[in-house]
C-alpha positions in Angstrom: 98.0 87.2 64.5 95.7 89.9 63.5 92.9 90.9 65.5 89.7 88.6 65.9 86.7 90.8 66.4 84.6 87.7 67.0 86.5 87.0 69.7 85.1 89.7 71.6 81.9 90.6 72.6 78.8 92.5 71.0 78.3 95.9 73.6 75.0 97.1 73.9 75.4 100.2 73.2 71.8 101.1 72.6 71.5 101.2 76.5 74.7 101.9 77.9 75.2 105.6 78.9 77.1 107.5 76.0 79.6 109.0 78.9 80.8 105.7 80.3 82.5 104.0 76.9 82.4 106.5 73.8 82.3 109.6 76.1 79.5 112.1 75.4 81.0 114.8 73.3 81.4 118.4 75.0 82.9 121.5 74.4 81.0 122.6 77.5 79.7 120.4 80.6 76.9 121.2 83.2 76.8 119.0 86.5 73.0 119.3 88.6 73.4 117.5 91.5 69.8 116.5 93.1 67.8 115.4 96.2 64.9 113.0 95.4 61.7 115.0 97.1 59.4 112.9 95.6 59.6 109.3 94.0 56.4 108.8 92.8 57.0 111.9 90.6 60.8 111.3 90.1 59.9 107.8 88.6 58.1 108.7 85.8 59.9 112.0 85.4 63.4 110.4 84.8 61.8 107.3 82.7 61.4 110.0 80.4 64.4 111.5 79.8 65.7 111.3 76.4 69.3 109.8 77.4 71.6 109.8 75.3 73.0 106.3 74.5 76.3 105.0 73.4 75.0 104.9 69.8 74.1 107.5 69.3 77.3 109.5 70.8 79.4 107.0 68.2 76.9 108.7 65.6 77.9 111.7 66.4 81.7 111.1 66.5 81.5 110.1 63.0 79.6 112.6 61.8 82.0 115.0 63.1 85.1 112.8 61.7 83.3 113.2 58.2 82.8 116.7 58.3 86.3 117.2 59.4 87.6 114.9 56.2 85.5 117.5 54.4 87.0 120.8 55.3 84.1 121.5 57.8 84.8 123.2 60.9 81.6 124.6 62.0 80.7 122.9 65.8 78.1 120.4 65.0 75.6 120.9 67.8 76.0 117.7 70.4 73.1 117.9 73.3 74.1 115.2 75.9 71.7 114.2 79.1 73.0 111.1 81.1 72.3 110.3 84.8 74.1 108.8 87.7 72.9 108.2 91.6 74.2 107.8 94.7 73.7 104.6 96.9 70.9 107.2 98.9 69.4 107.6 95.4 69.3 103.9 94.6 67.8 103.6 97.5 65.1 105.8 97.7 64.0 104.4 94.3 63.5 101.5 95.6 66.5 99.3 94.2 66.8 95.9 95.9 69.9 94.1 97.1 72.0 97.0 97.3 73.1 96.0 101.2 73.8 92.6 100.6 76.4 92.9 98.4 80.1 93.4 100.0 81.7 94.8 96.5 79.1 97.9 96.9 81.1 98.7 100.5 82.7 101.7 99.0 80.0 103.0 96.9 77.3 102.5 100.2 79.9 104.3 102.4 80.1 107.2 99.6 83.1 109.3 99.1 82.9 111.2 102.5 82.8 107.9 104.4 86.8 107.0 102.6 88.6 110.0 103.4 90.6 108.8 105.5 91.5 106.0 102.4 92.1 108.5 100.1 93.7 110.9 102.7 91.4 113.6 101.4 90.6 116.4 103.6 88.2 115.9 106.5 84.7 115.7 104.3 82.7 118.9 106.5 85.3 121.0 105.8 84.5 120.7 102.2 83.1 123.4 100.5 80.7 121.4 98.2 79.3 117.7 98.5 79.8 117.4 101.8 78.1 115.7 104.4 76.2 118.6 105.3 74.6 118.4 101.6 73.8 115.0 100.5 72.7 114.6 97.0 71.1 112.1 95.4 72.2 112.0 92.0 73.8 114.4 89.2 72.5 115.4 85.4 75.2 115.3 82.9 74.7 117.7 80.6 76.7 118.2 77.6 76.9 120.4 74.2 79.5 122.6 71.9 78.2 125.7 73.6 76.2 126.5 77.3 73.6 127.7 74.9 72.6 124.0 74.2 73.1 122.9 77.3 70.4 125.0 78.7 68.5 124.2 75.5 68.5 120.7 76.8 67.8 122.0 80.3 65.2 124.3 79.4 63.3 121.2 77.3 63.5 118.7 79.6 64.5 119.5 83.2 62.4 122.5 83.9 61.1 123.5 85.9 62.9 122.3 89.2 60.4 120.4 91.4 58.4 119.6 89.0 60.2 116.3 88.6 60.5 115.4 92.2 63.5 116.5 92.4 65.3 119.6 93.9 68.8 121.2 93.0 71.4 120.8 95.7 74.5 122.6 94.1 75.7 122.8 90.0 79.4 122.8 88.6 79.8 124.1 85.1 83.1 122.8 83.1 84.4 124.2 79.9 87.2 123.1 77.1 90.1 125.8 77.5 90.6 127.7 74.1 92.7 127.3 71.6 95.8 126.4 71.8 95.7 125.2 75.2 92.3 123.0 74.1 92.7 119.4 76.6 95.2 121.2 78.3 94.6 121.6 82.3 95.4 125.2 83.9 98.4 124.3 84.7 99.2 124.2 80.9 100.0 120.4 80.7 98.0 118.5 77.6 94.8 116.4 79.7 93.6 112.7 78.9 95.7 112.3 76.4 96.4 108.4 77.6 92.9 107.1 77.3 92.5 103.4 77.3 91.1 102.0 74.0 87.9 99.1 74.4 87.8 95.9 72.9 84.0 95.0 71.7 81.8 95.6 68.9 79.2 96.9 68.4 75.6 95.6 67.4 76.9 96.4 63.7 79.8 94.4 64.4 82.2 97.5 64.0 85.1 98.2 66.5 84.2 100.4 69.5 88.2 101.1 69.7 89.5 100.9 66.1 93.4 99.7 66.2 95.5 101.4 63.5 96.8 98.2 62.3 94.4 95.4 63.0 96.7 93.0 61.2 100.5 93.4 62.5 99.5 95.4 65.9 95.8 93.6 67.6 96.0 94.7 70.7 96.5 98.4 70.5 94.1 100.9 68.9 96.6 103.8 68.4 100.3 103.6 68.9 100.4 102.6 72.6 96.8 102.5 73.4 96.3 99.2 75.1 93.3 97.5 74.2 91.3 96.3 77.3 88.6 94.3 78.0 85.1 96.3 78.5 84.6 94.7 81.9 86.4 97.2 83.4 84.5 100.1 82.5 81.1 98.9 82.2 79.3 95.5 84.1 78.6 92.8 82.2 81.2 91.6 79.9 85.0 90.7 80.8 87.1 92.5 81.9 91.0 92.3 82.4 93.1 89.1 84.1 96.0 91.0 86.2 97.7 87.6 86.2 97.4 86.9 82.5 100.7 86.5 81.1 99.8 88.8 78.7 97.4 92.4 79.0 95.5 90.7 75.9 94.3 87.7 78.0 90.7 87.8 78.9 89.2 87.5 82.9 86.2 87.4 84.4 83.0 88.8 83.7 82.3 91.6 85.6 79.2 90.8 87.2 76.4 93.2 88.6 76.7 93.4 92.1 72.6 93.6 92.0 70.7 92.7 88.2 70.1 96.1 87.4 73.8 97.3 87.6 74.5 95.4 84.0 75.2 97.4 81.2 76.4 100.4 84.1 79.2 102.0 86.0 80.1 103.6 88.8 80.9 107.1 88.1 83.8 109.2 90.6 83.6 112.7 90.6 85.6 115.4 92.7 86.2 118.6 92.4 90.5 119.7 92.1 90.8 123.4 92.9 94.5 124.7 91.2 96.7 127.4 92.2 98.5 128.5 89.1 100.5 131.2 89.6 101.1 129.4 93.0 102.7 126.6 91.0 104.2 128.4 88.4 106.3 130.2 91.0 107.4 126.9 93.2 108.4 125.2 89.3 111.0 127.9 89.1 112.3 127.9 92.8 112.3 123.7 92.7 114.0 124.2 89.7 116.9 126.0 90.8 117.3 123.6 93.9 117.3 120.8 91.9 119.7 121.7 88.7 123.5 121.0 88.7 126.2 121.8 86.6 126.0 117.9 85.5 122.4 118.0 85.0 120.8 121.9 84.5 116.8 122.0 85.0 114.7 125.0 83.7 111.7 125.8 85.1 110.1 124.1 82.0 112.1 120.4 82.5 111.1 120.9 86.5 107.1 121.2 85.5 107.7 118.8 83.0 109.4 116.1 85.4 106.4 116.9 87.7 104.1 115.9 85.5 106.1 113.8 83.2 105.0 115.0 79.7 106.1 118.2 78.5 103.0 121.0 78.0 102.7 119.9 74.6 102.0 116.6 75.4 105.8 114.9 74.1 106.2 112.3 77.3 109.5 112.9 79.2 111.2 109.3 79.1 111.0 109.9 75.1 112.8 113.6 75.0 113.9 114.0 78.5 115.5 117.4 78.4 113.6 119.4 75.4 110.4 119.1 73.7 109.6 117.5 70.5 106.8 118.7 68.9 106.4 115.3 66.8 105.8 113.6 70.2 103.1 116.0 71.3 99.3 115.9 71.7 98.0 115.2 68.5 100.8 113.5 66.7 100.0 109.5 67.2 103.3 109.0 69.0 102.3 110.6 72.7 101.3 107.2 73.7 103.8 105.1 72.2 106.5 104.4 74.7 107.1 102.6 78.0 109.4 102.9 80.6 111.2 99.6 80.3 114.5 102.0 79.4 114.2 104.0 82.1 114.1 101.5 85.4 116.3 103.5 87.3 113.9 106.9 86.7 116.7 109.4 85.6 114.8 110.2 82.3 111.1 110.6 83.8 111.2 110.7 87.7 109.3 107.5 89.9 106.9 109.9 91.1 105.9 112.2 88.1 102.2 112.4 87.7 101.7 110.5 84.3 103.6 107.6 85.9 102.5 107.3 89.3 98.7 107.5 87.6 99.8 104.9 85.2 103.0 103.1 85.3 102.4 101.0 82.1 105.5 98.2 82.4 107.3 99.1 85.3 108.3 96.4 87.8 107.1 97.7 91.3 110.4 97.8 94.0 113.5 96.0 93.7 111.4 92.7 92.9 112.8 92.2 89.4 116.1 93.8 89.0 116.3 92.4 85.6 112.9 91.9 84.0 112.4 89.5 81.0 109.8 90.5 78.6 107.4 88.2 79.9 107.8 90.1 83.9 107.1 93.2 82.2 104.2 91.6 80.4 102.8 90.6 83.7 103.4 94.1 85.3 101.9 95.9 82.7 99.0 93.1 83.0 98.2 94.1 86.7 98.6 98.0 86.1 95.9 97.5 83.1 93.4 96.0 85.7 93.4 99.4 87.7 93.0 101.4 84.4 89.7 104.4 84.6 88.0 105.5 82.0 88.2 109.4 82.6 85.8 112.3 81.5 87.0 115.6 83.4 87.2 119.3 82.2 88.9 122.4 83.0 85.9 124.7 85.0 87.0 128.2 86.0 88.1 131.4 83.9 91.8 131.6 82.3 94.7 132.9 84.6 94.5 136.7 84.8 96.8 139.2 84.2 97.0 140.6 87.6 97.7 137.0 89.0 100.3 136.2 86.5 101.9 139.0 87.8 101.3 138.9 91.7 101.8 134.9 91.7 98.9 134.4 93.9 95.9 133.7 93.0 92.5 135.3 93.2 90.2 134.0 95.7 87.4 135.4 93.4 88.9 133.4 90.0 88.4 130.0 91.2 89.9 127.1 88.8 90.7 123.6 88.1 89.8 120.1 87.2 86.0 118.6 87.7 87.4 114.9 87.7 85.5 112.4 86.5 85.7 109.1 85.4 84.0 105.6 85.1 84.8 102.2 86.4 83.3 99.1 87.8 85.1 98.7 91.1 85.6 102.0 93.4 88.4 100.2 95.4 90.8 98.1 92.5 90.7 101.1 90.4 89.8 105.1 91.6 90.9 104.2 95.0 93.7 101.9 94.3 95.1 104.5 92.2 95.1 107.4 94.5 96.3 105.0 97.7 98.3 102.6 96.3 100.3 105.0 93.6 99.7 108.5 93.9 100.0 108.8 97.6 102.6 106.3 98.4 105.8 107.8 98.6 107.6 104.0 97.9 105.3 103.3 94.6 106.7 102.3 92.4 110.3 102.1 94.3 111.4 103.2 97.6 111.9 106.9 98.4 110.0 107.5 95.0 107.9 110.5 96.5 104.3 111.4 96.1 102.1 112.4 93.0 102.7 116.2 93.3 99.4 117.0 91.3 97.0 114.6 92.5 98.9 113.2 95.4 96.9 113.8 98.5 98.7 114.6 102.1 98.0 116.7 105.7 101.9 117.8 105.3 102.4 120.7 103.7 105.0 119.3 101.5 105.3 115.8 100.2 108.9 114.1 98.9 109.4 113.9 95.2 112.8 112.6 93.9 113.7 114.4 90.6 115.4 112.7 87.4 119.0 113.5 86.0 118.8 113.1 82.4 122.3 113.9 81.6 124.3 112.4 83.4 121.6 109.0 83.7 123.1 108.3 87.3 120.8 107.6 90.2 123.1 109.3 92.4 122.5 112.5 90.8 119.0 112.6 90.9 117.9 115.5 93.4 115.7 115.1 96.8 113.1 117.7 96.7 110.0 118.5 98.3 106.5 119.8 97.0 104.2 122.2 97.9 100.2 121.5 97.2 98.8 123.6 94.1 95.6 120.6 94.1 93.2 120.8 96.7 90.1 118.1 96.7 86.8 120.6 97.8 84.5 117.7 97.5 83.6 114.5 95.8 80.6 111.4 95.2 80.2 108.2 93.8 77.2 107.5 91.7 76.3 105.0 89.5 76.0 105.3 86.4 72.5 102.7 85.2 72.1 102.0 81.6 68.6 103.4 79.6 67.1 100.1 79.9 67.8 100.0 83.7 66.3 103.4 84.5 63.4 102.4 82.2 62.5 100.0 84.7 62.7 102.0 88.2 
């Protein structure tokens, strides 16, 4: 059956943010978080903001697509300004209803209030967003180069104050070069398993094309699930996690309060990274975990850690060499599950990429033999918990001098500004990082934690390995891992469409 477009529904993406569904194109990113001084000023001030919409980001996407089909490389300049507040920003503008709706727990108690859900560190000892520095809300600011950004900053959001508004603290995020571009600092390739979006738009054209439409409706590329907008933006529906199939449509995801449609909540926290710090423990783990049966370079270790090789090639798929025709960029890095690898000797329970997103396994013992249709329903719940992600790389490229000492420089701070959009803080960002990536027994007993994201107070954290050779569970090594992520500081905002912050 091929894919009915009129089955699903019309997006408005002539007020939805361009960050929550497209994602605002960036080469470069610029992060203001504010304090409200003044709403009678503020009001008007952010009414007229020239935010950039979901349209016209799509514009822009295929006006770059068509200068690339043309042999043009030149960066076609792509000023972004979108806007997110905190439940004390809401507030302070005067938003109604905001306390008398239970789903908005999280988002009221604000990222400081759930450490002890996320096992983060204890929020005053972090070194930015804490409790001693509430904010309000955050400018998102985007362009090919930090000239435009402050182009767009310059034109206006100066000066501070005038607005109403007065700067708290600022992050500034950059695309790695060439050839690491979308790859984190630890090397690995980044967001490479975005979800695609069923909906059109108001032209009636795809907002997630699929490759073939005909023979393949519910993917957009090779192994992109197609899944219900609901989950990324409120509104429209979203996912059913116990749908017999990932295709089957749920609920609408209703606005907590009317002027939530058409938005999202936006996560954001701040991953410090200790390269050479990691780089080092990859080649000691290494050498504890290889065998004569099954020999592990430092290169499979950090690949089982993550559970894609650097290029992007996913580990169940070549589990003891790269493949370059499986990497970033070659329309098969998505295309695979892990229905032939149950036992995790190929790609190991706990490696980052499937501990983040398990696609089809069967959690535990529960289904020793899954039929197609248990796996269906698996993947079906794991697509409910899905995030649409937006983070970048912030901090300068690992120096000489640390590459050699293997310690990092206090003064060359680095690492991941995570980001990402959803419309429930609890079934999906926090569900995620509690339920999978800090529970040693997901998605089987004695799995071990995520050891990039994974968040813990001991100073190591279990991770069994894989044993590709051999493909015995018996040889798979018990290993434990050092942190090389530390979470400084995190919010939740939300994320209101044009139309919404018209209205304030």
């Amino acid at each position: 059956m091929s894919r009915d477009l009129h089955a699903e529904p019309t997006l408005d993406t002539r007020v939805i943010q361009g960050d929550i569904l497209p994602g605002l194109v960036k080469r470069e990113e610029l992060l203001l978080f504010f304090r409200i001084e003044d709403p009678t000023l503020f009001v008007p001030f952010v009414q007229g903001l020239p935010l950039t919409t979901a349209a016209e980001v799509l514009e822009q996407r295929a006006e770059i697509a068509r200068r690339r089909a043309a042999g043009i490389e030149d960066l076609l300049p792509t000023p972004g300004l979108n806007v997110a507040f905190t439940y004390a920003g809401l507030t302070a503008l005067g938003v109604d209803g905001l306390d008398d709706a239970p789903e908005l727990a999280e988002f009221r108690a604000g990222m400081a209030g759930r450490t002890d859900v996320l096992s983060d560190p204890p929020a005053a000892d972090w070194p930015v967003l804490g409790p001693t520095a509430p904010v309000d809300g955050v400018f998102v600011l985007t362009g090919a180069t930090r000239a435009e950004i402050d182009d767009t900053v310059a034109l206006h959001l100066a000066p501070v104050g005038s607005g109403g508004w007065s700067l708290v603290h600022e992050e500034a995020g950059s695309v790695r070069p060439e050839p690491v571009h979308g790859h984190e600092h630890f090397g690995y390739a980044d967001g490479v398993s975005q979800p695609g979006v069923r909906g059109r738009t108001p032209g009636g054209d795809p907002l997630t094309a699929s490759a073939d439409p005909v023979n393949d409706p519910d993917h957009g590329g090779p192994g992109q699930r197609l899944l219900w907008p609901g989950e990324f933006v409120f509104g429209y529906p979203g996912q059913n996690p116990a749908g017999p199939k990932v295709s089957t449509r749920g609920p609408v995801s209703r606005p907590p309060v009317p002027m939530m449609r058409n938005g999202a909540f936006l996560v954001f926290r701040r991953l410090s990274q200790r390269v050479p710090e990691f780089d080092l423990a990859v080649k000691a783990l290494a050498v504890t975990a290889s065998t004569a049966d099954n020999p592990v370079s430092a290169t499979l270790m950090g690949a089982q850690l993550v559970g894609r090789w650097k290029s992007g090639a996913p580990l169940v798929m070549s589990p003891t060499a790269d493949n370059p025709t499986l990497a970033e960029g070659s329309g098969q890095e998505n295309a695979f599950t892990f229905a032939k690898d149950r036992d995790g000797t190929l790609c190991p329970y706990a490696a980052h990429v499937r501990k983040t997103y398990p696609r089809d396994d069967t959690p535990f013992d529960e289904d020793p033999e899954p039929t197609a249709e248990t796996v269906e329903l698996a993947e079906a719940r794991t697509q409910s918990h899905r995030m649409m992600r937006r983070g970048i790389s912030f901090g300068p490229e690992l120096t000489h001098a640390e590459a050699l000492s293997g310690t990092s420089d206090p003064a060359q701070a680095r690492g991941l500004l995570f980001a990402c959009y959803v419309t429930s803080i609890a079934d999906q960002f926090e569900f995620v990082q509690q339920s999978w990536a800090d529970n040693p027994s997901f998605a089987h007993p004695g799995s071990g934690v995520d050891p990039v994201i994974g968040q813990s107070a001991d100073p190591t954290t279990p991770f069994r390995g894989a044993a590709p050779v051999t493909l015995d569970p018996g040889d798979r090594p018990e290993l434990a891992v050092s942190h090389f992520v530390t979470m400084e500081g995190g919010e939740y905002f939300f994320a209101p469409s044009v139309r919404a912050v018209r209205a304030l």
